[in-house]
C-alpha positions in Angstrom: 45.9 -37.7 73.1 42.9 -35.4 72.5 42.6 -31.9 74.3 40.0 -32.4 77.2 39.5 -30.5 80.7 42.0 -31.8 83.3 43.3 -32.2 86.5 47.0 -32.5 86.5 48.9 -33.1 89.3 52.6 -32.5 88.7 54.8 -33.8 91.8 57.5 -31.1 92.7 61.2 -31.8 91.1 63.5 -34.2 93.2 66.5 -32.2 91.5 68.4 -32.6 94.5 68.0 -36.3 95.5 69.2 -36.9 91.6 72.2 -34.6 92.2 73.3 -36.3 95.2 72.7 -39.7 93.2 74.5 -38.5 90.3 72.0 -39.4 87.9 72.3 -39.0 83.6 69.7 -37.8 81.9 71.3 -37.9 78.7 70.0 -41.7 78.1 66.8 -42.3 75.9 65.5 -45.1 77.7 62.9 -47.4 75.8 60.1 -48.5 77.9 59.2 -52.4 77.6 55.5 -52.8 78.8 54.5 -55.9 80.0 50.8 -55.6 81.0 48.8 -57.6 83.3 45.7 -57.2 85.5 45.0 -58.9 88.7 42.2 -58.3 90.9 41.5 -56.5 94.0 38.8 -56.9 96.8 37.5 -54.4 98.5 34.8 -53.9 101.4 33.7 -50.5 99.7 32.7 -50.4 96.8 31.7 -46.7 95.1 28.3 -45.7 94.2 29.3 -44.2 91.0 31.4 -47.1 89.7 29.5 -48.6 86.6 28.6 -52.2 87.7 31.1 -53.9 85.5 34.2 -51.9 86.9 36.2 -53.5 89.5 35.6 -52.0 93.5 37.7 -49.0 94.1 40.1 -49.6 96.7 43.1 -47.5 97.1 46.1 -49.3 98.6 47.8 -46.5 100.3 51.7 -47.0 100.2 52.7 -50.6 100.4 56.2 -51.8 100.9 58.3 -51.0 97.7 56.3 -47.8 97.0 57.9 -45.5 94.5 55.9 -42.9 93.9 52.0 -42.0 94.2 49.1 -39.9 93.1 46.1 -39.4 94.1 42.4 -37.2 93.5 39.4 -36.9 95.1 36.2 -34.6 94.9 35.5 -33.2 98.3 32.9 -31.0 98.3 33.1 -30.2 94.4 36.9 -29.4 94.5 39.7 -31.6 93.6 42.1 -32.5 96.3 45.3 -33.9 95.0 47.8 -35.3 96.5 51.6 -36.3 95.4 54.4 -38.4 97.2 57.8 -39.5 96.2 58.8 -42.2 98.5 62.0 -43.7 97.0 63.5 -44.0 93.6 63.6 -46.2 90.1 66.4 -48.6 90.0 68.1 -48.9 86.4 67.3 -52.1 85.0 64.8 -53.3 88.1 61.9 -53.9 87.1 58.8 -51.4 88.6 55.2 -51.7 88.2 52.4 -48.9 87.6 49.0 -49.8 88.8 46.1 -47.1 89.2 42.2 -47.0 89.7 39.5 -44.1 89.0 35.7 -44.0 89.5 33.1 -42.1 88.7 34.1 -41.2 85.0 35.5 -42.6 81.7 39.6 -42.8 82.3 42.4 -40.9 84.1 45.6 -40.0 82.2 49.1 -40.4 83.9 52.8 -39.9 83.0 55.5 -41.0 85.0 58.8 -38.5 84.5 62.4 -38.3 85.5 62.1 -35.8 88.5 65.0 -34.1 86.7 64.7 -30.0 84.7 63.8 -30.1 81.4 61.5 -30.4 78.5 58.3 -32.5 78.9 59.6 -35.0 75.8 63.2 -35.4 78.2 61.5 -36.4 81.0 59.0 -38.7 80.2 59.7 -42.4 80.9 56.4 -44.1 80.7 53.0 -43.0 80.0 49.1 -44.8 79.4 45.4 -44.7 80.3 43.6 -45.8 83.6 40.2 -47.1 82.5 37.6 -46.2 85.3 34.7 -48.8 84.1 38.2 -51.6 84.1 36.9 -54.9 85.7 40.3 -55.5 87.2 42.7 -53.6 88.6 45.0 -52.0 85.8 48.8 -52.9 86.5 51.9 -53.0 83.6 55.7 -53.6 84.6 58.3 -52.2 82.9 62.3 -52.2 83.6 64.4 -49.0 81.8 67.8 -48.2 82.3 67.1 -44.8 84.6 68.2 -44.4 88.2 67.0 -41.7 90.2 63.6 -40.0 91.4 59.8 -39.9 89.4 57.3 -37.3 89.0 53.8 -38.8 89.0 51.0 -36.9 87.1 47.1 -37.6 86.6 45.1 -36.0 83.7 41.1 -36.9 84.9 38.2 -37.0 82.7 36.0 -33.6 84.7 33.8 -36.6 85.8 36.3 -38.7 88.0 35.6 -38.2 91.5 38.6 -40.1 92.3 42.1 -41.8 91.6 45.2 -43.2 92.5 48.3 -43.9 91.0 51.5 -46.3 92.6 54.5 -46.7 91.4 56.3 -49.4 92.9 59.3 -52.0 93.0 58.3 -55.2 91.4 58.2 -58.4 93.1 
């Protein structure tokens, strides 16, 4: 990944939640992408969205949700915001779907919410493509337990983005 300005949200560490769960962070897990796309309507569509790219429509936090991250420009200045809502469950499988407008593509990394290097922590990490003409969405199942860190790495351009992690199915 190529140096470029960012925003980068960074969700605050969940070291306590993993204590209490007892999690081990000692495990490399291997992620096993599956991707798919499926669409999704929207009755707003944004202005700056280029007209092959899908409407932006942010689904808030459905049933399942794992963690989320979102951006938005609101009056020239990023606002971010960051949930954890539950936790990963070893060997279930989880899905990571995001959307951006009003650039080229939004960065993300999803992390064990655990102390430690970057390279320790990371679990899965891709590409959001704001001029997508679906919604972007890939399932994966590793052997982790415990809480996530969501973080989004926007183009200067974006005016906004979410990321959801949720339970599959």
């Amino acid at each position: 990944m190529q140096t470029k300005p960012s925003i980068v949200l960074i969700a605050a560490s969940i070291a306590a939640v993993l204590a209490a769960a007892g999690c081990d962070s000692t495990s490399e897990p291997e992620p096993s992408p599956t991707a798919s796309e499926s669409s999704s309507p929207s009755a707003s569509p944004s202005p700056s969205s280029s007209p092959s790219a899908a409407p932006y429509d942010d689904p808030g936090e459905p049933e399942g949700s794992i963690a989320r991250a979102e951006i938005a420009m609101v009056d020239g200045a990023p606002q971010m915001s960051i949930t954890a809502l539950g936790a990963i469950v070893s060997g279930q499988p989880f899905v990571v779907e995001g959307q951006c407008t009003g650039g080229d593509e939004v960065d993300f990394r999803v992390d064990r919410a655990i102390e430690g290097e970057p390279e320790e922590r990371l679990l899965v990490e891709g590409t959001i493509d704001c001029d997508a003409p679906a919604l972007q969405s890939s399932s994966y199942s590793l052997p982790y337990d415990g809480a996530v860190q969501v973080s989004l790495m926007a183009d200067p351009d974006v005016t906004a983005a979410w990321l959801l992690v949720r339970a599959s199915g």
